[in-house]
C-alpha positions as CSV (number, residue, x, y, z in Angstrom):
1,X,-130.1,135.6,-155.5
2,X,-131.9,135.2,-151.9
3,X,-132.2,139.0,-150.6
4,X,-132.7,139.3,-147.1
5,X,-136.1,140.3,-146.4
6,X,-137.1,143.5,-144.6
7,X,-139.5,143.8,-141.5
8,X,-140.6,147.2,-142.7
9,X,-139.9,149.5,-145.0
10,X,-140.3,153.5,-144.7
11,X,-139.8,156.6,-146.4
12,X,-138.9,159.8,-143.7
13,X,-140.1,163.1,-144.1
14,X,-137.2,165.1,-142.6
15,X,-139.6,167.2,-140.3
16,X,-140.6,163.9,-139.1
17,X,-138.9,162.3,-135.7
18,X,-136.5,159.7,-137.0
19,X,-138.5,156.2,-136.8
20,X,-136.2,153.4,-136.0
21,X,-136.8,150.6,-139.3
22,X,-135.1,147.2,-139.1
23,X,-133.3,146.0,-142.6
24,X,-131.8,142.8,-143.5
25,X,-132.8,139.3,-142.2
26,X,-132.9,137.9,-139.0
27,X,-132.1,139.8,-135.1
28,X,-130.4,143.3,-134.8
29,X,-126.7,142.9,-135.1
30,X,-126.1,146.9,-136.0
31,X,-127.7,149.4,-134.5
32,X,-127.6,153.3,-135.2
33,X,-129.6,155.4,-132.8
34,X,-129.8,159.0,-133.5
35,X,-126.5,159.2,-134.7
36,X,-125.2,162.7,-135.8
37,X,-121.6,164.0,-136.6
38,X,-120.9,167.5,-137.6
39,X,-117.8,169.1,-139.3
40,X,-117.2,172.7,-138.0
41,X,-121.1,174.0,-138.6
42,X,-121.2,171.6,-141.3
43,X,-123.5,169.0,-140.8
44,X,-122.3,165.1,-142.2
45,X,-124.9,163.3,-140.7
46,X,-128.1,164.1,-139.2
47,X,-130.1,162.2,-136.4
48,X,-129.8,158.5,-138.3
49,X,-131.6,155.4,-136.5
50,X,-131.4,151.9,-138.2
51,X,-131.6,148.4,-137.4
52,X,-129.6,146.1,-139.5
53,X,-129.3,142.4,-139.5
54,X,-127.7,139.7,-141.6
55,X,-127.1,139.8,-145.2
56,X,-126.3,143.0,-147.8
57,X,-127.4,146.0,-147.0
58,X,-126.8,149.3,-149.7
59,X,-126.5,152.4,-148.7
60,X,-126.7,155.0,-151.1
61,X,-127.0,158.1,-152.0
62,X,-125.4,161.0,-154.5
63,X,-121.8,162.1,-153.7
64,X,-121.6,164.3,-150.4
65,X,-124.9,162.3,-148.8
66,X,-123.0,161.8,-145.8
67,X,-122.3,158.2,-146.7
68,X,-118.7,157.5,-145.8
69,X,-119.5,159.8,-142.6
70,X,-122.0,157.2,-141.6
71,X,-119.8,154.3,-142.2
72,X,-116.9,155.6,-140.2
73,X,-119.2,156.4,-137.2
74,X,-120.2,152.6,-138.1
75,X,-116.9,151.2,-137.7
76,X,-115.4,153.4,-134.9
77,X,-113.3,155.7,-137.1
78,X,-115.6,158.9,-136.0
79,X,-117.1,159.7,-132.6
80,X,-120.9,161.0,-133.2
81,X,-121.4,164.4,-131.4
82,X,-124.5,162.6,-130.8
83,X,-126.0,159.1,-129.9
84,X,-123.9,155.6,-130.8
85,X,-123.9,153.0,-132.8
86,X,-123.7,149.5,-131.3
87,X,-122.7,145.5,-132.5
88,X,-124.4,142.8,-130.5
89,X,-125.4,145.8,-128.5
90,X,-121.6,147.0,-127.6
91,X,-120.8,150.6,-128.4
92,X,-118.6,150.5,-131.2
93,X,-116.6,154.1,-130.4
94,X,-113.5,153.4,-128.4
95,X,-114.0,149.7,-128.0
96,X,-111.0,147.7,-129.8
97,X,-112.1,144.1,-128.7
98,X,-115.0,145.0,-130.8
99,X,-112.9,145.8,-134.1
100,X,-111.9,142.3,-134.6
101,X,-115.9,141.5,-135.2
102,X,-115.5,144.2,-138.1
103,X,-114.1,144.3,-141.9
104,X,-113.5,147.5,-143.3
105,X,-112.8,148.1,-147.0
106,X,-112.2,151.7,-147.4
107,X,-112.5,154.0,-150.9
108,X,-109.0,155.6,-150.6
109,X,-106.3,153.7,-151.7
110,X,-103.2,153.3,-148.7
111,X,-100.8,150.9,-149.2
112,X,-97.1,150.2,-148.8
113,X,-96.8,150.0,-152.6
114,X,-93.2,148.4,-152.2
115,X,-95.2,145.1,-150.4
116,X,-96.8,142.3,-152.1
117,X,-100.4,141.6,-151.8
118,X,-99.4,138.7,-149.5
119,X,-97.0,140.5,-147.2
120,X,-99.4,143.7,-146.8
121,X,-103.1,141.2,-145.8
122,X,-100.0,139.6,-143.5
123,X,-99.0,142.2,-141.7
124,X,-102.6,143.6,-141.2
125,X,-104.0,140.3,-139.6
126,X,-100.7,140.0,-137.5
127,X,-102.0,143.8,-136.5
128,X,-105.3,142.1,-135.2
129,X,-103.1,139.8,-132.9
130,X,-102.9,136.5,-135.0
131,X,-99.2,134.6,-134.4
132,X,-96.7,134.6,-137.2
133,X,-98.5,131.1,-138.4
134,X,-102.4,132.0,-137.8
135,X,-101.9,134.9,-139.8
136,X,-100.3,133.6,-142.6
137,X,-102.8,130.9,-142.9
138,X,-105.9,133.3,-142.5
139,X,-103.7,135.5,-145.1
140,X,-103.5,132.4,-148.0
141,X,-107.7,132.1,-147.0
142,X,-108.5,135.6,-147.6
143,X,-106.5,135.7,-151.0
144,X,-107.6,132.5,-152.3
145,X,-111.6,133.8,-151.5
146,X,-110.5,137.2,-153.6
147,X,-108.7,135.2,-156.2
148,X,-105.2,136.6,-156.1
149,X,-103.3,134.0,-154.8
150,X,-101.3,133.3,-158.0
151,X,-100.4,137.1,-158.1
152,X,-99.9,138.1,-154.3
153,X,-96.4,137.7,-154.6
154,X,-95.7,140.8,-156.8
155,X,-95.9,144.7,-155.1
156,X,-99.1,146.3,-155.0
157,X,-97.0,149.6,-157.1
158,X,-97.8,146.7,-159.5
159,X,-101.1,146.1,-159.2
160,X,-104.2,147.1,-161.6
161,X,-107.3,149.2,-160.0
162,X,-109.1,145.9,-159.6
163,X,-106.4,143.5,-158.0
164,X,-106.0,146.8,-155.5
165,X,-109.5,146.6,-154.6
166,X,-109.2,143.1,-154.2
167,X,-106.6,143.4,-152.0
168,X,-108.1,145.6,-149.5
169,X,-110.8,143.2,-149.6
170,X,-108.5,140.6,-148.6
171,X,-107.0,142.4,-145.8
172,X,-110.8,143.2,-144.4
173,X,-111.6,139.1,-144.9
174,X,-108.4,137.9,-143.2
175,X,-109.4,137.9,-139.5
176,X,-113.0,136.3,-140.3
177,X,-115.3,139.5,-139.2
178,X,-119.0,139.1,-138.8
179,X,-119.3,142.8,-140.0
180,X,-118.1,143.8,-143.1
181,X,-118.1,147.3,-144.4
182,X,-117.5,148.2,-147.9
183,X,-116.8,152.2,-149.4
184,X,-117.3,152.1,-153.0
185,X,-116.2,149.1,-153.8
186,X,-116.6,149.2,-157.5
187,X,-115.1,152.5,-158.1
188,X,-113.0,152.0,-161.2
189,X,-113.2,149.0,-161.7
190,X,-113.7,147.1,-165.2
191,X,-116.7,144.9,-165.7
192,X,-115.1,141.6,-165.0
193,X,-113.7,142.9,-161.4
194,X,-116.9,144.4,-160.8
195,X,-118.8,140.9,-161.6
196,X,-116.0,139.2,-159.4
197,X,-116.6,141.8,-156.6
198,X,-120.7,141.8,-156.8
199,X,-120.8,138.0,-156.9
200,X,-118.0,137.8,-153.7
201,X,-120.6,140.4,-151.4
202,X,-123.7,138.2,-152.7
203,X,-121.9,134.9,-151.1
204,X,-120.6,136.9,-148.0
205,X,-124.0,137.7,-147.6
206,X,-125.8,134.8,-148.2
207,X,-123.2,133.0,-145.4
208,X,-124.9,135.2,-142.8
209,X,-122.6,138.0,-142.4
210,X,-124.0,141.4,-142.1
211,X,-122.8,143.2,-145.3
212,X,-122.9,146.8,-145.8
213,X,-122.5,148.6,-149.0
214,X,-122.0,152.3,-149.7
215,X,-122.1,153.6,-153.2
216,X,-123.4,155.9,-155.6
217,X,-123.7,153.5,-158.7
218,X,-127.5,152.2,-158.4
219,X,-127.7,149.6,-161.0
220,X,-124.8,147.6,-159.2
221,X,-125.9,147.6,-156.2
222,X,-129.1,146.3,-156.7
223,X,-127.2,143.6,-158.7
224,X,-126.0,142.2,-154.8
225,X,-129.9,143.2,-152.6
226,X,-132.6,144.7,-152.7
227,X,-132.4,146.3,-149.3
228,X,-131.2,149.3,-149.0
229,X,-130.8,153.0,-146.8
230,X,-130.8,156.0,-149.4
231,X,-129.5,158.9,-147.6
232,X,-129.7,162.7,-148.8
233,X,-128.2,165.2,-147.2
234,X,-127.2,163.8,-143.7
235,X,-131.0,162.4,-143.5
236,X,-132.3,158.9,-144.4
237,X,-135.2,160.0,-146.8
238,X,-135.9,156.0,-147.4
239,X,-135.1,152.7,-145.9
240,X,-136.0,149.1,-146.1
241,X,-136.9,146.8,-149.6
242,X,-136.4,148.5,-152.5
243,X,-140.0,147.1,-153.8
244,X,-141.8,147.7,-150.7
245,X,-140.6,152.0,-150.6
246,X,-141.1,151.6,-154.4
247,X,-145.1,151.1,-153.9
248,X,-145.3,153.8,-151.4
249,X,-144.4,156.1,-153.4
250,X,-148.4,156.1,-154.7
251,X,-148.7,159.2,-156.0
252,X,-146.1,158.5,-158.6
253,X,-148.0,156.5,-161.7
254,X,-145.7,153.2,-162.3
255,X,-144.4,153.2,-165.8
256,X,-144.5,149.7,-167.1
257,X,-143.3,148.9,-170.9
258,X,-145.3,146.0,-173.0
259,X,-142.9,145.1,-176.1
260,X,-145.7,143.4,-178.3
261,X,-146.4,143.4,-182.4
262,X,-149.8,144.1,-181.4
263,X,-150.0,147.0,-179.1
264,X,-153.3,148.8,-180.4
265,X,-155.2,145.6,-179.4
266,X,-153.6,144.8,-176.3
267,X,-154.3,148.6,-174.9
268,X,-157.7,148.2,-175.8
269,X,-158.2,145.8,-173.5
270,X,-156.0,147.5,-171.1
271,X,-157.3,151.3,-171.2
272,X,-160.8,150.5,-169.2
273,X,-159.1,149.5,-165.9
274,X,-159.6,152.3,-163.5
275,X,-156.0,152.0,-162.5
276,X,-154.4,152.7,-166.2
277,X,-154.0,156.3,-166.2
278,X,-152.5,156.7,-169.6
279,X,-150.5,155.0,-172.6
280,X,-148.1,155.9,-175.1
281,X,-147.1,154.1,-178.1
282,X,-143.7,153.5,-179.7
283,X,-142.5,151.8,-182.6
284,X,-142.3,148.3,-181.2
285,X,-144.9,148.4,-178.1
286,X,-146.5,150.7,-175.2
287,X,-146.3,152.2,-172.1
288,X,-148.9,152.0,-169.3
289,X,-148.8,153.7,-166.5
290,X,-151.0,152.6,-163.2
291,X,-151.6,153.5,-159.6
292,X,-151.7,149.8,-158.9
293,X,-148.2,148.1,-159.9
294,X,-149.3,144.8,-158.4
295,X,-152.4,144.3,-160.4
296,X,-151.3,145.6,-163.6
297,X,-148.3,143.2,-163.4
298,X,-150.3,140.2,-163.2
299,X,-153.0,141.5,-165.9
300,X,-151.1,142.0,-168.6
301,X,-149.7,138.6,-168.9
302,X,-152.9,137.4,-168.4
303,X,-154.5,139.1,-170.8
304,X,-151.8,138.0,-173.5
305,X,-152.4,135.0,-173.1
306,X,-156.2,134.9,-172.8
307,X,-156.3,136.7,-176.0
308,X,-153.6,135.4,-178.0
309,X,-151.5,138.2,-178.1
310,X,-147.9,138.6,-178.7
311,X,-145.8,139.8,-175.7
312,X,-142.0,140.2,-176.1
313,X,-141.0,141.6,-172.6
314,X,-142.3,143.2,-170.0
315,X,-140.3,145.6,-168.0
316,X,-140.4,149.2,-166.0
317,X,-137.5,151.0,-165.2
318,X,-139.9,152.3,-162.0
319,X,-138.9,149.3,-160.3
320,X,-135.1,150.0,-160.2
321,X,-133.1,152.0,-157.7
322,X,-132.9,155.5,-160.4
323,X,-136.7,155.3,-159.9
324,X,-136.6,155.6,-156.5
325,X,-133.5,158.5,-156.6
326,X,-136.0,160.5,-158.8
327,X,-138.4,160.4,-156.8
328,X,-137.1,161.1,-153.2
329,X,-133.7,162.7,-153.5
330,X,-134.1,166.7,-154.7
């Protein structure tokens, strides 16, 4: 999969003023600039600035992060009580010719359950101003992309979790937005819709759209980029490549695991390295940990093959998304 590559990548302090840290590839197309939204004396979001181009963007965090706040204030459904968020550098808030540049797949199930899957995406594009004939067409597009042409003729009542979620992501495709916002997509979905629905944001992504993705389920995510904003709280606490805020959290040893049938031997070699802080044995291999991923990375295999030793896998969970939620989320 081509990620879109970051210009930067950053992880905030929340006393810290809110640096503003382009993700995704290419020039700005959304922009967030001190955004914050309050509920009552609640606080949903606090004081967010982001840059975001082209490509698949996550943006994550545990439930209550402030998530689906952000997204509405994204895609118009929310007025900040402070600062905007723009597309091509038009406010989004109270701008309707805007709305047709965006795609919206919502969490909350709301659908005329009586409809078909065809007649619902219809009526939805007809809503964005299409003719009768335009929107049918777009409509046959949008459910051919999602797969569900051969079943858009029964009522969503009928419809499993999946096809449902692929139907509101049909009726978000229909009018051809450059934006597309998804709100846990995945959520209860079995694993062939959530292959069908990972692959279909990879391929929107890789087609130039700007793609964002809010969830909660890490391993997924990172199945469709690499990029991502982790928010906590109302705050970003990190954004940009997942590998690039992975490395800066230094003071963290990485955790790398060597599967190999001679492990005594091969730590041997590895222990003197001023960066190898400890290792632990298990039954088939060893953990390292280092202070310098990047070298340790390219030793190891190197030293397995210099000295003829066996090396099954290599792998660290510390370079995965639940590293980085350990790490900077409380």
């Amino acid at each position: 999969m081509n990620s879109p590559a970051s210009t930067r990548a950053s992880a905030s302090d929340s006393d810290e003023s809110n640096e503003i840290v382009q993700i995704g590839d290419g020039d700005v197309v959304l922009a967030a600039r001190s955004v914050s939204y309050w509920y009552g004396q609640v606080i949903g979001i606090n004081d967010i600035s982001l840059d975001i181009g082209r490509g698949v963007v996550g943006l994550l965090g545990p439930n209550g992060a402030g998530k689906s706040t952000l997204l509405k204030c994204m895609t118009g459904q929310l007025r900040p009580d402070t600062g905007l968020v723009s597309i091509d550098g038009q406010t989004v808030w109270g701008n309707p010719e805007l709305y047709s540049s965006i795609g919206f797949v919502p969490e909350q199930d709301s659908f005329y359950e009586q409809m078909s899957g065809r007649q619902f995406v219809t009526h939805l594009t007809r809503l964005q101003g299409f003719s009768k004939t335009d929107a049918a067409e777009l409509t046959e597009e949008a459910l051919e992309i999602v797969d569900l042409v051969n079943q858009a003729h029964r009522p969503i009542g009928e419809y499993s979790k999946g096809m449902r979620q692929r139907v509101k992501i049909a009726q978000a495709l229909a009018h051809r937005p450059r934006v597309l916002f998804f709100d846990e997509p995945l959520a209860g979905t079995d694993p062939v819709g959530r292959h069908t629905i990972i692959k279909l944001i990879q391929q929107l992504g890789e087609q130039g759209r700007t793609i964002v993705v809010s969830s909660h389920v890490l391993h997924e995510v990172q199945a469709m980029t690499d990029d991502i904003v982790l928010i906590n709280r109302g705050k970003v606490v990190a954004d940009g490549n997942l590998f690039r805020i992975r490395e800066m959290i230094d003071e963290h040893p990485h955790r790398i695991y060597v599967d190999s049938e001679q492990p005594r031997q091969f730590a041997a070699l590895l222990a003197p390295f001023e960066d190898v802080k400890k290792i632990e044995f298990t039954d088939r291999g060893f953990f390292v940990s280092t202070d310098d991923p990047e070298a340790c990375y390219s030793r190891i295999p190197k030293l397995s093959l210099e000295h003829e030793l066996s090396m099954k896998a290599m792998t660290s969970e510390d370079n995965d998304l639940s590293a980085v939620f350990r790490f900077l989320v409380p």
